[in-house]
NUNUFI-671764 format. One record per residue: z, y, x of N, C-alpha, C in turn; residue number from 1. Coordinates in steps of 0.001 Angstrom, whole numbers, always signed. Atoms other than C-alpha are relative to their C-alpha. Layout:
BEGIN
{n_zz: Z&n_yy: Y&n_xx: X&ca_zz: Z&ca_yy: Y&ca_xx: X&c_zz: Z&c_yy: Y&c_xx: X&pos: NUM}
...
//
This chain:
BEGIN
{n_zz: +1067&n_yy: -556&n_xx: +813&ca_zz: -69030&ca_yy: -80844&ca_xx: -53775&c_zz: +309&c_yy: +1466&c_xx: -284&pos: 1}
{n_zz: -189&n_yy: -1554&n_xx: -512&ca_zz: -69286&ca_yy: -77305&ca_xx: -53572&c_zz: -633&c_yy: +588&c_xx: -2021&pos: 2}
{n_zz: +222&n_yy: -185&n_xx: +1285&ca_zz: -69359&ca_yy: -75598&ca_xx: -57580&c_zz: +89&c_yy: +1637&c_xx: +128&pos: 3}
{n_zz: +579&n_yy: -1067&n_xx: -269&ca_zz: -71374&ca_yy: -72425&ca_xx: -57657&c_zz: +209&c_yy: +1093&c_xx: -1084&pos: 4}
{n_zz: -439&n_yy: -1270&n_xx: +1207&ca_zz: -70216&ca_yy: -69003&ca_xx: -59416&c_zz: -1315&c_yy: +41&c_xx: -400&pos: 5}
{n_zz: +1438&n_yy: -429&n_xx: +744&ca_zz: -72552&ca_yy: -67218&ca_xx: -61929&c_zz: +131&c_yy: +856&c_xx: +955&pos: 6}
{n_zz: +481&n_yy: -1386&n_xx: -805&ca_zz: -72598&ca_yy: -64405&ca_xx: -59502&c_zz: -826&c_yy: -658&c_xx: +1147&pos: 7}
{n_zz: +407&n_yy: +1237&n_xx: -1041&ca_zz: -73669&ca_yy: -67120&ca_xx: -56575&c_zz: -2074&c_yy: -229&c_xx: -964&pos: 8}
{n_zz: +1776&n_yy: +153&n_xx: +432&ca_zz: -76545&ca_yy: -68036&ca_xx: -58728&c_zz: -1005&c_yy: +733&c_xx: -515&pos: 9}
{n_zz: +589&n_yy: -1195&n_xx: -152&ca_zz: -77519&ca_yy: -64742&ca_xx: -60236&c_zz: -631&c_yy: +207&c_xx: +1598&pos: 10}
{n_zz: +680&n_yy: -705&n_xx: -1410&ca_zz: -78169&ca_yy: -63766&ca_xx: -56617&c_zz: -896&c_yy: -894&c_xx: +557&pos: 11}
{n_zz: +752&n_yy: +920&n_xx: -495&ca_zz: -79951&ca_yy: -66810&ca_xx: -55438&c_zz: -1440&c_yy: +401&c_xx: -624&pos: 12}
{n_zz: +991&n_yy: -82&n_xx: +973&ca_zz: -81990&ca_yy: -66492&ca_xx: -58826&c_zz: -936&c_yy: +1201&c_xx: +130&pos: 13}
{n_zz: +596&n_yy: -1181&n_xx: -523&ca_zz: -82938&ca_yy: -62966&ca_xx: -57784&c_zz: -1161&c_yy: +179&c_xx: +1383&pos: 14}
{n_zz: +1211&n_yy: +126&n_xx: -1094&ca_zz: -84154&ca_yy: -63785&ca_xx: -54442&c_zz: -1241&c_yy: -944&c_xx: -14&pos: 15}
{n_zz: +1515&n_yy: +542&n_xx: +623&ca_zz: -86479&ca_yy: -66336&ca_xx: -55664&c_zz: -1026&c_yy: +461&c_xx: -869&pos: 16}
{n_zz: +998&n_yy: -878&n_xx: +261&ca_zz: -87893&ca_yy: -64094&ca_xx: -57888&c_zz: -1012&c_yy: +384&c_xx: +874&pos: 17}
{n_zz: +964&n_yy: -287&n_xx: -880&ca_zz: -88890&ca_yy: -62071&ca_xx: -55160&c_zz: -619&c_yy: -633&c_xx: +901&pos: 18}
{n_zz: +6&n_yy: +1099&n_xx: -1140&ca_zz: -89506&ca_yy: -65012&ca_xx: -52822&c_zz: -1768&c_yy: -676&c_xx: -305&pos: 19}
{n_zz: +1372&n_yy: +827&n_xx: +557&ca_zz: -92026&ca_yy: -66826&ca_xx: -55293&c_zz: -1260&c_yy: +554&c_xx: -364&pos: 20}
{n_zz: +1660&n_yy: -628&n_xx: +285&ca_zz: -95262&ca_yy: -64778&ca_xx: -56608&c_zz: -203&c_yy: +73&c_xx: +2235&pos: 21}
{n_zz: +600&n_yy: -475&n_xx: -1263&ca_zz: -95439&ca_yy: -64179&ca_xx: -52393&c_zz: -521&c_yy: -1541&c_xx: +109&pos: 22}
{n_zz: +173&n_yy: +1598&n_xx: -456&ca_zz: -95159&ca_yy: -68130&ca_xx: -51904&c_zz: -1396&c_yy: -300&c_xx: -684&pos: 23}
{n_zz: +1267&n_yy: +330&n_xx: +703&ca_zz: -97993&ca_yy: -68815&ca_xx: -54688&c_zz: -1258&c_yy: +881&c_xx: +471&pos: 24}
{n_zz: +1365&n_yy: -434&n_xx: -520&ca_zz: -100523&ca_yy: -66176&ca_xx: -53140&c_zz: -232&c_yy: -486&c_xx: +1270&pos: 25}
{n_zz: +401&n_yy: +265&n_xx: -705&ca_zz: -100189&ca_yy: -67497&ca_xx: -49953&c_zz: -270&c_yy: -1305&c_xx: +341&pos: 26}
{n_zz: +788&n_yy: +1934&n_xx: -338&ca_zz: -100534&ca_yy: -71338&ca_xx: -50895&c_zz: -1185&c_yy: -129&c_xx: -520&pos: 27}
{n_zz: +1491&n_yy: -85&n_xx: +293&ca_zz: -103771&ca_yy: -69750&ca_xx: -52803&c_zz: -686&c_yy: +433&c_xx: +1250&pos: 28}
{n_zz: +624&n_yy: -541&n_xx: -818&ca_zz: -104927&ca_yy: -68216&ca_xx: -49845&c_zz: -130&c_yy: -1339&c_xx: +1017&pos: 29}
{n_zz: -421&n_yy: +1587&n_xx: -777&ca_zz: -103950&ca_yy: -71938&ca_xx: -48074&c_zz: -1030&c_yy: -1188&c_xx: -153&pos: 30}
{n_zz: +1366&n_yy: +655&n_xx: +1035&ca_zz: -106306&ca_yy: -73474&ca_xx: -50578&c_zz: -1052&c_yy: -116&c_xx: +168&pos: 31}
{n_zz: +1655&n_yy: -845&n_xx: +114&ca_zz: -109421&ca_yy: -71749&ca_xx: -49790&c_zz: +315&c_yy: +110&c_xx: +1140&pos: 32}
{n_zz: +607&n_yy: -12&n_xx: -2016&ca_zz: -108904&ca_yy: -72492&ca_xx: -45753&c_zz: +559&c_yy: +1021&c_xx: +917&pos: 33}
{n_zz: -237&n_yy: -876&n_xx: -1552&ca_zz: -106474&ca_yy: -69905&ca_xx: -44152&c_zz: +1193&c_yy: -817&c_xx: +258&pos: 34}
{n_zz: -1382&n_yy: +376&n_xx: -592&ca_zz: -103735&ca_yy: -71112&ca_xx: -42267&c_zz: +1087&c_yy: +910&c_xx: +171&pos: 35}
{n_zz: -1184&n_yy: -844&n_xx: -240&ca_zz: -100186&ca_yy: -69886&ca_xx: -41691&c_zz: +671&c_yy: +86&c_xx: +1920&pos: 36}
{n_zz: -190&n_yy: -476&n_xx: -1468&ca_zz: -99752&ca_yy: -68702&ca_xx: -38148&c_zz: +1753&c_yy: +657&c_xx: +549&pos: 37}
{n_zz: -902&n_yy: -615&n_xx: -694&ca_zz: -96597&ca_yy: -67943&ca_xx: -35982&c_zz: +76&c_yy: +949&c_xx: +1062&pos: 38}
{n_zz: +382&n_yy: -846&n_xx: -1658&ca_zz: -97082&ca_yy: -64775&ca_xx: -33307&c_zz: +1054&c_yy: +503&c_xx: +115&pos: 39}
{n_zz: -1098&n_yy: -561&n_xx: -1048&ca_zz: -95010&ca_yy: -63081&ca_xx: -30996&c_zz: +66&c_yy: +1275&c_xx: +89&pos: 40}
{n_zz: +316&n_yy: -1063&n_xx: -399&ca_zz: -95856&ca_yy: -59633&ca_xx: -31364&c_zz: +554&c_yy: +1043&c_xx: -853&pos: 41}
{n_zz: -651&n_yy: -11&n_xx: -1035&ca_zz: -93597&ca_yy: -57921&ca_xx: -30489&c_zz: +1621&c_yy: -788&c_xx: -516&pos: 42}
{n_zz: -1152&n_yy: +1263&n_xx: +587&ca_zz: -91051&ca_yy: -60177&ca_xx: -32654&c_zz: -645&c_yy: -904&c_xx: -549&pos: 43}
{n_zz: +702&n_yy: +1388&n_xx: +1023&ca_zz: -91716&ca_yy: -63558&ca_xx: -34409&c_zz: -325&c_yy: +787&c_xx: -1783&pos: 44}
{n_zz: +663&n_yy: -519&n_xx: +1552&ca_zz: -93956&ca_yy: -62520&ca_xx: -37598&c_zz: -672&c_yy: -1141&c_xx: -574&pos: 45}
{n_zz: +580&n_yy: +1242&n_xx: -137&ca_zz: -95584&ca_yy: -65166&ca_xx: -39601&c_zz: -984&c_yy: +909&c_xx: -747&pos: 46}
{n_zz: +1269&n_yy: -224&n_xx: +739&ca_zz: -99367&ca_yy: -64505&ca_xx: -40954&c_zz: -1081&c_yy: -814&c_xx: -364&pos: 47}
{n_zz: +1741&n_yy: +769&n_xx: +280&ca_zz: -102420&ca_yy: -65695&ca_xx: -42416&c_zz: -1045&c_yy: -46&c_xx: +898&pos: 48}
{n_zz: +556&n_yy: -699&n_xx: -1144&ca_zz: -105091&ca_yy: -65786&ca_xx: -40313&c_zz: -1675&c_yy: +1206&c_xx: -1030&pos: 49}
{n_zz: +881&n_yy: -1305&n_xx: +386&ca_zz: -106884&ca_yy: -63278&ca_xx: -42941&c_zz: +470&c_yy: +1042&c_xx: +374&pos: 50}
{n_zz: -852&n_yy: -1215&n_xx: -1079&ca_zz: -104468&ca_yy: -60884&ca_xx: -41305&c_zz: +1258&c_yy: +527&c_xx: -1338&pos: 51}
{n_zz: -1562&n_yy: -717&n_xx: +956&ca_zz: -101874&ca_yy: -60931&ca_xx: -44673&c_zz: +1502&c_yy: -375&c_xx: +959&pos: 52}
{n_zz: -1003&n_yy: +308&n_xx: -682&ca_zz: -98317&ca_yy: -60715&ca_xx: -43381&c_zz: +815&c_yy: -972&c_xx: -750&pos: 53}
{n_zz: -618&n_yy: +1145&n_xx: +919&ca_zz: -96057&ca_yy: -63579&ca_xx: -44676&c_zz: +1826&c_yy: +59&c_xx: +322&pos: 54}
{n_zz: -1334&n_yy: +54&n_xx: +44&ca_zz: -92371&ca_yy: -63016&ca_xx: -45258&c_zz: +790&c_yy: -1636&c_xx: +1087&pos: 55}
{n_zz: -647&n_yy: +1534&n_xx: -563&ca_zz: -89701&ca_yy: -65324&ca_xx: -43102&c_zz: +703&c_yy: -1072&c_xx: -1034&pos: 56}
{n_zz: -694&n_yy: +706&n_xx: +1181&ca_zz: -88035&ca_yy: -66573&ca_xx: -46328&c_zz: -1303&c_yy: -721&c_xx: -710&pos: 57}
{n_zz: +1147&n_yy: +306&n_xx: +429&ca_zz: -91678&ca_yy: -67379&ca_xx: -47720&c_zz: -315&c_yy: -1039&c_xx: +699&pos: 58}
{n_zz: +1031&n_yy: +1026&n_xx: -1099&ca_zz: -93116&ca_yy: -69148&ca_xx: -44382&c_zz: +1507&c_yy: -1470&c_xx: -402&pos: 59}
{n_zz: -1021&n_yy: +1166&n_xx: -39&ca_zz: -89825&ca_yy: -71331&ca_xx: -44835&c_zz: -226&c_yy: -1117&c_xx: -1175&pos: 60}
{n_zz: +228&n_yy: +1321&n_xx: +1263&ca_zz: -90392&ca_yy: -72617&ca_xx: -48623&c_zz: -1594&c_yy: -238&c_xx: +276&pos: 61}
{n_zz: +1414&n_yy: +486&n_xx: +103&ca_zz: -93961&ca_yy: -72604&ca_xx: -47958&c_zz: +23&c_yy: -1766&c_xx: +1412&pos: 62}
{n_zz: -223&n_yy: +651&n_xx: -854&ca_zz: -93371&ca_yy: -74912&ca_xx: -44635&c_zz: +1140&c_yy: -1500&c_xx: -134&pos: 63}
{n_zz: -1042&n_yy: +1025&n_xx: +794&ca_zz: -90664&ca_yy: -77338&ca_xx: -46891&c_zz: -920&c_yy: -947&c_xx: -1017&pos: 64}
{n_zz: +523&n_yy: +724&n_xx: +558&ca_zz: -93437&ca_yy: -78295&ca_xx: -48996&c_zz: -954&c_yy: -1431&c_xx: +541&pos: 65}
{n_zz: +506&n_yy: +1632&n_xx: -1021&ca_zz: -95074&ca_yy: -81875&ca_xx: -48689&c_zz: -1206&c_yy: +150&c_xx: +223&pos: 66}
{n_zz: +1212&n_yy: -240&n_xx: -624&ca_zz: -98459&ca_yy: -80672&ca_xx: -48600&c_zz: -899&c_yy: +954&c_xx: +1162&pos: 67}
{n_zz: -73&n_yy: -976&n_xx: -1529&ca_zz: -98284&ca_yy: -78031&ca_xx: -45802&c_zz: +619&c_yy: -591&c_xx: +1146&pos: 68}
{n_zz: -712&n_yy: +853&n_xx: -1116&ca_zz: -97995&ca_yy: -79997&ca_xx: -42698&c_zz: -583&c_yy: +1240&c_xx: +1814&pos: 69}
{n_zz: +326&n_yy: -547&n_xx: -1351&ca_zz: -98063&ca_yy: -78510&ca_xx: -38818&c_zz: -936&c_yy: -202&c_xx: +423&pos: 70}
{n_zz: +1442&n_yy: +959&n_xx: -470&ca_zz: -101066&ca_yy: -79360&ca_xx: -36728&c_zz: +590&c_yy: +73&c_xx: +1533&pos: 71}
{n_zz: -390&n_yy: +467&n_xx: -1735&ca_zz: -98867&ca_yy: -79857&ca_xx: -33618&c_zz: +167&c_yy: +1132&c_xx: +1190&pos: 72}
{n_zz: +155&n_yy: -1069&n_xx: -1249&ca_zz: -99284&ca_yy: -76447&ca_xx: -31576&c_zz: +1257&c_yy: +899&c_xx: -274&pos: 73}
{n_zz: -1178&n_yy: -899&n_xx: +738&ca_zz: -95800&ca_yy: -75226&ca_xx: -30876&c_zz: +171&c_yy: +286&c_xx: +1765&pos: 74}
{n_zz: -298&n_yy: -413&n_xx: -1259&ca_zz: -94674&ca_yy: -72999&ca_xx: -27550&c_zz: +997&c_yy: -913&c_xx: +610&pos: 75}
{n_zz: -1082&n_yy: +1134&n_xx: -697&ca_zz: -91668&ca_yy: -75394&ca_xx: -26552&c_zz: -6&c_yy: -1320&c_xx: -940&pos: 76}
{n_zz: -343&n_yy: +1481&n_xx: +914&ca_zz: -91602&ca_yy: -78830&ca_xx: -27182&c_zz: +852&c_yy: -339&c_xx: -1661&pos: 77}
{n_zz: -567&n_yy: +920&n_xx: +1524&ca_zz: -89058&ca_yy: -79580&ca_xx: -30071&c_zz: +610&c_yy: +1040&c_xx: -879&pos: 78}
{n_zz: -594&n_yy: -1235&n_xx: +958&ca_zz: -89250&ca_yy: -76327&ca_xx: -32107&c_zz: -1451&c_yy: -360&c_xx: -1110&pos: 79}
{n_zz: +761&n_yy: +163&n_xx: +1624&ca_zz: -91389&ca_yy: -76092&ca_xx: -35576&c_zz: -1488&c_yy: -20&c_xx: +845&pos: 80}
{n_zz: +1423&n_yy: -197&n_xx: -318&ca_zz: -95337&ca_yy: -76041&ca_xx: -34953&c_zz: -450&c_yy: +1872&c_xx: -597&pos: 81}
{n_zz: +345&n_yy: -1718&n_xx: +84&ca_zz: -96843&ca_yy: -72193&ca_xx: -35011&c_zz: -829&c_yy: +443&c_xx: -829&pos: 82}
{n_zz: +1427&n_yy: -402&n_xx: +1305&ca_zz: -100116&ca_yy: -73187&ca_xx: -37334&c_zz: +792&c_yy: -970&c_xx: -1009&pos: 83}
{n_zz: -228&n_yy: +1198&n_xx: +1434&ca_zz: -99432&ca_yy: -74787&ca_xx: -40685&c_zz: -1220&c_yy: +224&c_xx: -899&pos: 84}
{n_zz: +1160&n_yy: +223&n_xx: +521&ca_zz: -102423&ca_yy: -75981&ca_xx: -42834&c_zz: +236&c_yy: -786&c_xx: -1426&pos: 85}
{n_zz: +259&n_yy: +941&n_xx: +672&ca_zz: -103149&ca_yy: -77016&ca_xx: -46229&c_zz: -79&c_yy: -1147&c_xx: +287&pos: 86}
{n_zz: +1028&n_yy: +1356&n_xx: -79&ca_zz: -104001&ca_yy: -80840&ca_xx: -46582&c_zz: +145&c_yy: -597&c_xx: -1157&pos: 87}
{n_zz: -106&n_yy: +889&n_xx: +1076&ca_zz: -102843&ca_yy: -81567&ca_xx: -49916&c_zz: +673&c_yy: +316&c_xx: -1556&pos: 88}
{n_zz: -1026&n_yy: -668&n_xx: +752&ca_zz: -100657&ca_yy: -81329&ca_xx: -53337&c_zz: +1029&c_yy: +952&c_xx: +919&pos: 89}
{n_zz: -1520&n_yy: -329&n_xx: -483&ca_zz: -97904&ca_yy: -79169&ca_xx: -52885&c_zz: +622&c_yy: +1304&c_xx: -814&pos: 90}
//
């Protein structure tokens, strides 16, 4: 069992700060029918498809929750899916 400094969690606590108001506008924007997209151009970026850009630390907790599920469309077989969609709590 691994027992976490205050400096350890200060810093964690920090990046969730910045992590979370992004997460909550883009599970409002999720809400109201946009999806979260994976493109290629000219590195892996993740976006809305209103054209907001979506942090990689963001697409991750947003993509952990139980009501954001994949819809199956992923470039190689057994890697994450590229769209993620509302369907529920979360």
């Amino acid at each position: 069992m691994t027992i976490h400094t205050p400096t350890e969690l200060r810093k964690q606590t920090r990046r969730l700060d910045r992590v979370n108001p992004e997460v909550h506008r883009v599970l409002a924007a999720m809400r109201g029918g946009a999806a979260l997209h994976l493109t290629f151009r000219p590195s892996p970026q993740w976006a809305l498809t209103t054209g907001t850009t979506v942090s990689d630390a963001a697409a991750k907790l947003i993509m952990a929750r139980p009501g954001i599920v994949g819809v199956g469309d992923s470039l190689f077989g057994d890697q994450f899916a590229q769209t993620w969609r509302w369907v529920g709590p979360a």
